[in-house]
N, C-alpha and C positions, 0 to 999 in steps of 0.2 A: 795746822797753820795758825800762827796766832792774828789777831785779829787787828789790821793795820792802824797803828795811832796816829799817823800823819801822813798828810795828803803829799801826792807827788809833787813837786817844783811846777808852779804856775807861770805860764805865758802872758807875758804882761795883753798881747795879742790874742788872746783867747778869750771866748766866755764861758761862765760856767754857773750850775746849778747847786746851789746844796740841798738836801731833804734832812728835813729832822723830823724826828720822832719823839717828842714829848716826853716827859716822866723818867724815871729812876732804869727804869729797864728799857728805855730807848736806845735811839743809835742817831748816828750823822754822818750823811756820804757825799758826797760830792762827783756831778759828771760834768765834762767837757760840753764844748757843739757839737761834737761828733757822738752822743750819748756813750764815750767810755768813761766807765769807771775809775776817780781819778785815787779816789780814797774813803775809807770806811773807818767806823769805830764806833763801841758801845758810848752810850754817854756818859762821859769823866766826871764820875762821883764820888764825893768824899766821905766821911764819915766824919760829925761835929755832936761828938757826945753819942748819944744815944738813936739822932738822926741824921739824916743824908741829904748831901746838898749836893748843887753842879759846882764840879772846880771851874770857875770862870778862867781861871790859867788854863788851864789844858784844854779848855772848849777852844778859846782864842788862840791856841797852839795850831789848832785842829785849822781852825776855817782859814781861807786864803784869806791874804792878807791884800787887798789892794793899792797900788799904786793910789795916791790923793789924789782924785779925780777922775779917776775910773771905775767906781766902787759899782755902778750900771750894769758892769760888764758881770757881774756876779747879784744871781739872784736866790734869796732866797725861799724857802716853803717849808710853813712850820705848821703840821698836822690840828687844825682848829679840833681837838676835842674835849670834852666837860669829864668834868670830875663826876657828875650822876653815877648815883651807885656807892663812891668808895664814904668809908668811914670818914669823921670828920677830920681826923688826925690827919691820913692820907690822902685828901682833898686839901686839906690847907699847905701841903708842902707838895702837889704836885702844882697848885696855885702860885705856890711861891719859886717854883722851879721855874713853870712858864712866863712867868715874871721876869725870873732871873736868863731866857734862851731870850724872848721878847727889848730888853735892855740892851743886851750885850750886841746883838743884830741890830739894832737900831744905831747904838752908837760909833759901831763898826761902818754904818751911810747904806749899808745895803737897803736894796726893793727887796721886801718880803710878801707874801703870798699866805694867806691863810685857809686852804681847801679842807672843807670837813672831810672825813674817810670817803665818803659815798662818792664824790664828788671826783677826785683821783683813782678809786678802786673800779669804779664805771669804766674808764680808759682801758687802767693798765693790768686787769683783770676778766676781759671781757671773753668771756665763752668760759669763764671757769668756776669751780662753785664760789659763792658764797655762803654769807651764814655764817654756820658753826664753822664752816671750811675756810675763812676767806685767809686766816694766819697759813696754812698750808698751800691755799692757790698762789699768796705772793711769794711763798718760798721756790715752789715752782716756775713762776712767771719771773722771778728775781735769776734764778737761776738757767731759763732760758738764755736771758739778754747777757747775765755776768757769768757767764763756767766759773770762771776763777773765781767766786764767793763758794765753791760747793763744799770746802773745808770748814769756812766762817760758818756757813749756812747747814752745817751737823747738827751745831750747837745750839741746845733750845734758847740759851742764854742771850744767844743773835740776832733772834727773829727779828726789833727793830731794823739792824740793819737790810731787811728784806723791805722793810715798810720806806724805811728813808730812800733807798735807792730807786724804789720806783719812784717815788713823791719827786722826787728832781727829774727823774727821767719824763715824768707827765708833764713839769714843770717847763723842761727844755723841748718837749714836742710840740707844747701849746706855742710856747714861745716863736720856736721856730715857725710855725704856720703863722702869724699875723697876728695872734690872738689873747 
């Protein structure tokens, strides 16, 4: 199954969650109020020379578009995490990516949400390893809530998409409770 680039047709009456996953082998998914699954996809990357950017066309393809004045109704959650650890090269362009997901969400009027890993994986993770396990506990936990990601979700290529779709799904449970 190949791995959906655009989300299903939006209900101007509906609300909805995206999750992104950061960096070059992320993903972006999108659920409903009702926690389904509206649409999934690696993050749309291009190649400019010898490095790799977000195609801002195809992100903007990707995320619902809202009616002016309703942009509320669609919230986002973009995974707060540091480049610690990677090489300078590799830090300066995942810096410039989250820059580039951080812009494009903002001027798009959405609410975004900045939850470090720990902070979502505590929820939507709980009673399953973490650690060295936690990439496999969400594929798991991803694949409880979504069946239908278990083709996407073969592919080690995917894994983001396991990380976004909870992140929205945390994001639309907080939501939902008051909170």
């Amino acid at each position: 199954m190949a791995v959906k680039s655009q989300c299903q047709p939006f209900d101007s009456e509906g609300r909805y969650w995206v999750g992104i996953d950061p960096g070059n082998t992320g993903a972006l998914a999108v659920v409903d109020e009702y926690g389904d699954a509206m649409g999934w996809t690696r993050m749309p990357i291009i190649k400019v020379g010898r490095r790799t950017e977000i195609n801002v066309a195809r992100l903007k393809e990707f995320l619902p578009y809202p009616i002016r004045g309703e942009e509320h109704k669609i919230k986002v959650v973009i995974e707060e995490v540091t480049s610690f650890g990677m090489g300078r090269t590799s830090a300066f362009t995942f810096g410039k990516n989250l820059g580039v997901l951080l812009g494009v969400v903002s001027c798009m009027g959405f609410p975004m949400e900045r939850p470090r890993p720990k902070q979502w994986q505590k929820v939507m993770l709980e009673g399953l390893a973490k650690g060295e396990h936690t990439k496999s506990s969400a594929n798991v936990m991803a694949l409880r809530l979504y069946p239908q990601l278990s083709d996407t979700l073969k592919i080690k290529a995917n894994q983001g998409i396991a990380d976004a779709i909870l992140m929205a799904e945390w994001s639309r449970r907080i939501s939902m409770k008051g909170g």
